[in-house]
C-alpha positions as a Python dict, from the first residue, in 0.01 Angstrom:
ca = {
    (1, 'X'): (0, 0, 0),
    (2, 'X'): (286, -218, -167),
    (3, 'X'): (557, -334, 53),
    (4, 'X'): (846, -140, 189),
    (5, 'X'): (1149, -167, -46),
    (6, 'X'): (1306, -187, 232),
    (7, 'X'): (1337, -176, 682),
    (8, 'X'): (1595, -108, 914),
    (9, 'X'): (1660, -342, 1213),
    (10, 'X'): (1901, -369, 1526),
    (11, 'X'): (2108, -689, 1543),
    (12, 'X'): (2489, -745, 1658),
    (13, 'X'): (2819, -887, 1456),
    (14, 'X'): (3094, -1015, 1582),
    (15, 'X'): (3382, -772, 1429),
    (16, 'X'): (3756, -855, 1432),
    (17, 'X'): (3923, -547, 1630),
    (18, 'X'): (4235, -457, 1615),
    (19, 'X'): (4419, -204, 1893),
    (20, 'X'): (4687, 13, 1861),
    (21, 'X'): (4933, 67, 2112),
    (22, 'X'): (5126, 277, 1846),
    (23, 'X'): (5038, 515, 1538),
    (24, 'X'): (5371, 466, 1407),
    (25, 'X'): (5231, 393, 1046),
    (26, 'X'): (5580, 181, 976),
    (27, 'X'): (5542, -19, 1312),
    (28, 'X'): (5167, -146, 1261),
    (29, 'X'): (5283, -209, 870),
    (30, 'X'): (5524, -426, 1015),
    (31, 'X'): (5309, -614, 1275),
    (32, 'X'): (5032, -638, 1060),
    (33, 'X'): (5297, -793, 809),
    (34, 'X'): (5383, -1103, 1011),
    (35, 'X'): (5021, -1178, 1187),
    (36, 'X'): (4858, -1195, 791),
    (37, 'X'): (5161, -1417, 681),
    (38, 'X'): (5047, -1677, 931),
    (39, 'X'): (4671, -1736, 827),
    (40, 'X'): (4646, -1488, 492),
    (41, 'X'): (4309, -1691, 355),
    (42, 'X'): (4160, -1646, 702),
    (43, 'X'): (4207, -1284, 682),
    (44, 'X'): (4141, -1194, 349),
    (45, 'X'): (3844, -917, 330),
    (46, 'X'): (3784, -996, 734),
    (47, 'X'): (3578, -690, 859),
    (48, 'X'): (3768, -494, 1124),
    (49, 'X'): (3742, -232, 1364),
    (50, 'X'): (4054, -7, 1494),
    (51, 'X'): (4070, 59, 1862),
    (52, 'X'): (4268, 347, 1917),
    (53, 'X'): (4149, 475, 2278),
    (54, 'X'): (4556, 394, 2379),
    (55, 'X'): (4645, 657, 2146),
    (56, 'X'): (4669, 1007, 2184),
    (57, 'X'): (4525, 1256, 1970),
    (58, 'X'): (4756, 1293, 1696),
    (59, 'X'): (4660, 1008, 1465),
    (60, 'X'): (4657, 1007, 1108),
    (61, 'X'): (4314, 837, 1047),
    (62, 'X'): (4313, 838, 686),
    (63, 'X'): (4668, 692, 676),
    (64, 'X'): (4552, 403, 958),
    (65, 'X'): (4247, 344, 733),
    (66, 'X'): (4473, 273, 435),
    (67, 'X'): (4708, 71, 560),
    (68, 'X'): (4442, -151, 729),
    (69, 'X'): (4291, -183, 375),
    (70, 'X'): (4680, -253, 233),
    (71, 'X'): (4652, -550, 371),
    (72, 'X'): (4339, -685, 234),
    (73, 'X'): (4135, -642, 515),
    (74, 'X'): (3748, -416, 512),
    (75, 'X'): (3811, -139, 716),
    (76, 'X'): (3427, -78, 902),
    (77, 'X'): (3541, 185, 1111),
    (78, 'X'): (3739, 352, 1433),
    (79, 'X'): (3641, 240, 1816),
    (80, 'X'): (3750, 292, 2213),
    (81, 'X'): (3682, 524, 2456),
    (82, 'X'): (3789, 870, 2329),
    (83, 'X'): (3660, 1190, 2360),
    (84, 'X'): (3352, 1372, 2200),
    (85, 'X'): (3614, 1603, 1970),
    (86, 'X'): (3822, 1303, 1858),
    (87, 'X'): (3477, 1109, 1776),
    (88, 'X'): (3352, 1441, 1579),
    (89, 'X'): (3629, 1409, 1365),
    (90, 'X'): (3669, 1072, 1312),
    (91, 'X'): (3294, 1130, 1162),
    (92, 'X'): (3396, 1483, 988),
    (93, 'X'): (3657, 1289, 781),
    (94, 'X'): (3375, 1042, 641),
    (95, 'X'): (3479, 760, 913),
    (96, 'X'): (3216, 556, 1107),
    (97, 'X'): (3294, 537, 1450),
    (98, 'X'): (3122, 238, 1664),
    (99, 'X'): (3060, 231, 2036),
    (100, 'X'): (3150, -80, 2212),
    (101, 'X'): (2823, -265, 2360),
    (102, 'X'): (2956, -299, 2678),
    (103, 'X'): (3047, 17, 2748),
    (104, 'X'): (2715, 118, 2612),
    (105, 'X'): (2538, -77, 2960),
    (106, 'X'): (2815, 54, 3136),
    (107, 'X'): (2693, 406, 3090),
    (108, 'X'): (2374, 365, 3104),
    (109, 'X'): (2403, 234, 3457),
    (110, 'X'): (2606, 530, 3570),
    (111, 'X'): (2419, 779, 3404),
    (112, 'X'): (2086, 862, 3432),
    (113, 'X'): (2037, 1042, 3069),
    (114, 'X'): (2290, 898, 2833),
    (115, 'X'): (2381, 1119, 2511),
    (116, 'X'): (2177, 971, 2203),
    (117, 'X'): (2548, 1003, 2062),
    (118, 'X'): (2667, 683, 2327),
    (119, 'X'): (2385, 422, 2162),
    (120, 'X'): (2618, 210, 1970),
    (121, 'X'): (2579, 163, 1637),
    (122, 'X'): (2520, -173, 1592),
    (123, 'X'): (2256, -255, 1822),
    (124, 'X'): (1954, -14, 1805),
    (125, 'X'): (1664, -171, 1986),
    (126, 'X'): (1594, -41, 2340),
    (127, 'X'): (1836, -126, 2590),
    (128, 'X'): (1554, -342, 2833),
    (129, 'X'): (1564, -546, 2556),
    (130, 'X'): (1886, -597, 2465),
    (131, 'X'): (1936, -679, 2815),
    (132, 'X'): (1658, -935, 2822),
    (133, 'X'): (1779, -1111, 2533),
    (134, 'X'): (2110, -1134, 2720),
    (135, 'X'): (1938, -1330, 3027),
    (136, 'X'): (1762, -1563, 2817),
    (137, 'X'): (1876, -1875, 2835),
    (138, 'X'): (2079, -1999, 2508),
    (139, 'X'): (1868, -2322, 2336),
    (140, 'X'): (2176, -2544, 2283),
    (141, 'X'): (2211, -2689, 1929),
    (142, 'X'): (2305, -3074, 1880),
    (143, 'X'): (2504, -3137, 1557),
    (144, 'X'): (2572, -3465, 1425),
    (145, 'X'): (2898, -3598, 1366),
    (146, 'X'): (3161, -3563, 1080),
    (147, 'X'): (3410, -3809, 1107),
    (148, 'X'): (3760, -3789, 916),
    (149, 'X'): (3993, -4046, 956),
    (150, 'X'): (4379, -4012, 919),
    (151, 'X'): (4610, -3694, 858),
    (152, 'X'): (4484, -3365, 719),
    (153, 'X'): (4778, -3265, 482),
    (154, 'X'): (4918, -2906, 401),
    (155, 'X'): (4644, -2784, 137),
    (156, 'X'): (4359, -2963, 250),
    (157, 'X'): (4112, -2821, 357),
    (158, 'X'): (3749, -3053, 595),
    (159, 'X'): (3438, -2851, 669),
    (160, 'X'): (3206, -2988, 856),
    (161, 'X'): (2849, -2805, 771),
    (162, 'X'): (2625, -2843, 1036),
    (163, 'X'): (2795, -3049, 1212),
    (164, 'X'): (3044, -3109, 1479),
    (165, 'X'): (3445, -3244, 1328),
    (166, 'X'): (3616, -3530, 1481),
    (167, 'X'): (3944, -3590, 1306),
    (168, 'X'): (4073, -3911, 1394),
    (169, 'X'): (4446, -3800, 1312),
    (170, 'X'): (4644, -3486, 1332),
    (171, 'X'): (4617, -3183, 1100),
    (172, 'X'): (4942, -3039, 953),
    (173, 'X'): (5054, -2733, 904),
    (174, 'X'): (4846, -2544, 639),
    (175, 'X'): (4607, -2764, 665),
    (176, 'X'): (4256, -2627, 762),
    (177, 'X'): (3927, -2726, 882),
    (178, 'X'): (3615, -2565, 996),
    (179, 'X'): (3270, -2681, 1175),
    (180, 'X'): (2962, -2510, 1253),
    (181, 'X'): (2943, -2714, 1581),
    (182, 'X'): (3297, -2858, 1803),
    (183, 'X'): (3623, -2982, 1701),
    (184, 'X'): (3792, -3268, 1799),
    (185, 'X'): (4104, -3360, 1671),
    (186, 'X'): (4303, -3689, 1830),
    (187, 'X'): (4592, -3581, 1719),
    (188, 'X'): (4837, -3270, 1711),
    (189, 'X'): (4643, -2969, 1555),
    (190, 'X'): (4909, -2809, 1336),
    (191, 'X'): (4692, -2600, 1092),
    (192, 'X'): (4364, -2356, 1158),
    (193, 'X'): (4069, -2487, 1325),
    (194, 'X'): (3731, -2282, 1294),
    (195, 'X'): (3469, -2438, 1506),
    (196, 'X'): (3145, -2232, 1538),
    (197, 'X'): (3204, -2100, 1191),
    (198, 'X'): (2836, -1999, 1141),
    (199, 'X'): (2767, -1844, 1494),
    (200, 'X'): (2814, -2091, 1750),
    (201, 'X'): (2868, -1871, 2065),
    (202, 'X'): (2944, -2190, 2273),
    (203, 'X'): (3179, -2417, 2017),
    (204, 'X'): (3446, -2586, 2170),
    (205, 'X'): (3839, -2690, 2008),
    (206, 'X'): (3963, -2972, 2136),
    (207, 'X'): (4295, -3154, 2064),
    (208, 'X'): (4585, -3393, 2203),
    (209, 'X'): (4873, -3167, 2134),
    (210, 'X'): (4784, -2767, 2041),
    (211, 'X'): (5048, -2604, 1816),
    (212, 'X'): (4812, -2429, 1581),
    (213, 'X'): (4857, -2137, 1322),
    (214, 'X'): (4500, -2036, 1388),
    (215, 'X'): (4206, -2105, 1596),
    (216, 'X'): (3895, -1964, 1562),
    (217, 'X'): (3556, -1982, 1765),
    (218, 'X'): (3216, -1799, 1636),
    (219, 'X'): (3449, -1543, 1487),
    (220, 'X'): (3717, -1498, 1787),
    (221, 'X'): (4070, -1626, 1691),
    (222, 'X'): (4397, -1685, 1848),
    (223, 'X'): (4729, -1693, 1615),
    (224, 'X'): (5021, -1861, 1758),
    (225, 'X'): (5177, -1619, 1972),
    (226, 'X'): (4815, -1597, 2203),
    (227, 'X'): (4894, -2014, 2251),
    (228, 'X'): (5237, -2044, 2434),
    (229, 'X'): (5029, -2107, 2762),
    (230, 'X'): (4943, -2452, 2666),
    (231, 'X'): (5157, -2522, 2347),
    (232, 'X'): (5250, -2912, 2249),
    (233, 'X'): (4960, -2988, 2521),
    (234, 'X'): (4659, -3133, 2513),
    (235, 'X'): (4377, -2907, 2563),
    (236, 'X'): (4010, -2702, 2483),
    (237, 'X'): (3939, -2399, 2351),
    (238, 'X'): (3609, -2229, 2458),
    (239, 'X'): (3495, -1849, 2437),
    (240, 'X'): (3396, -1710, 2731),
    (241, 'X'): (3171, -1367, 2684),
    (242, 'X'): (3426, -1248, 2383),
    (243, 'X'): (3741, -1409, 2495),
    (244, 'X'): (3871, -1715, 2395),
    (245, 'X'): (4033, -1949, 2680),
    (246, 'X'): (4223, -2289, 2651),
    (247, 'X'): (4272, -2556, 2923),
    (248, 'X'): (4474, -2827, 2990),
    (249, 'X'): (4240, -3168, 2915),
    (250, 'X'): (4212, -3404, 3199),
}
């Protein structure tokens, strides 16, 4: 029997997601406006998913779906807790709609016979599984070092592949680099940082004085505005389940 052209298998992707508070079209046109003029090579063709469980039901998908793709980024599909109507017509229009992992456990805890409709559509194995590959115990990776010495300029741009980063200088605005393992700058970190860039859950930022455009861990990233906690400081950024965090070094 010749091979299969080809199989299907259940895996997981981190996906940007972006949630609306609003479905004023002009509002998000605006927001989106100023967050892609901060970083707009970082979010060039960035797969995203649109929460919209905050909104009620009057939403013009189609004209959400556009504007997402306006700005340059691939639309994958609508998520959030809504109900079974809004999700039928999200997928009557020719929409995906994605169920959250978490709230995929969630309900299978609570209920004893979940809907097949609630399995989420990126992970398809059984659920013992999954959750068994969640308890396992993460091997932990050891990169070598990159070492760059002096500034980072506006334009430049370090990767370190395979390794960890350690810039021995600051990186100015504009400026970006990117590691599969850690970054350490000694210096102020100006610019975008991507540290885990290949799908390093546990990646670390560090720096003497945070007052980034961008940072970025395993596919999670902070813009400016998410930093005022510990701006001009010195600190590390570490993700936590799907949540970045930042604290003040020692």
């Amino acid at each position: 029997m010749a091979d299969a052209v080809l199989e299907f298998k259940g895996t997981s992707f981190t996906l940007s997601v972006i949630h609306l508070s609003t479905a004023q079209i002009d509002d998000i046109r605006d927001t989106l406006a100023d967050k892609v003029a901060q970083a707009p090579d970082f979010f060039n063709l960035v797969p995203v998913l649109v929460n919209i469980e905050q909104l009620d039901t009057t939403i013009d998908y189609s004209a959400i779906k556009a504007l997402v793709e306006e700005f340059n980024f691939t639309f994958v599909g609508f998520t959030g807790v809504i109900s079974n109507e809004q999700r039928k017509l999200i997928r009557d229009l020719g929409f995906s709609f994605v169920n959250a992992a978490k709230a995929v456990v969630a309900k299978q805890v609570t209920a004893n016979t979940p809907e097949p409709e609630e399995r989420s559509a990126l992970a398809s194995e059984p659920l013992a599984e999954q959750v068994a590959a969640k308890q396992m115990p993460v091997e932990s990776t050891l990169f070598s070092d990159k070492v760059h010495r002096g500034q980072i300029r506006s334009g430049q741009q370090v990767y370190a592949k395979g390794q960890n980063l350690v810039v021995i200088g600051s990186v100015s605005a504009g400026a970006e680099v990117i590691a599969d393992g850690n970054i350490h700058i000694y210096g102020a970190l100006r610019g975008r940082a991507i540290a885990g860039a290949q799908g390093h859950q546990h990646a670390q930022i560090y720096c003497q004085s945070l007052e980034a455009e961008l940072v970025s861990i395993n596919g999670n990233y902070w813009l400016s505005d998410s930093m005022q906690d510990h701006w001009a400081t010195p600190v590390y950024i570490h993700l936590t389940d799907t949540e970045l965090m930042s604290s003040k070094l020692v």
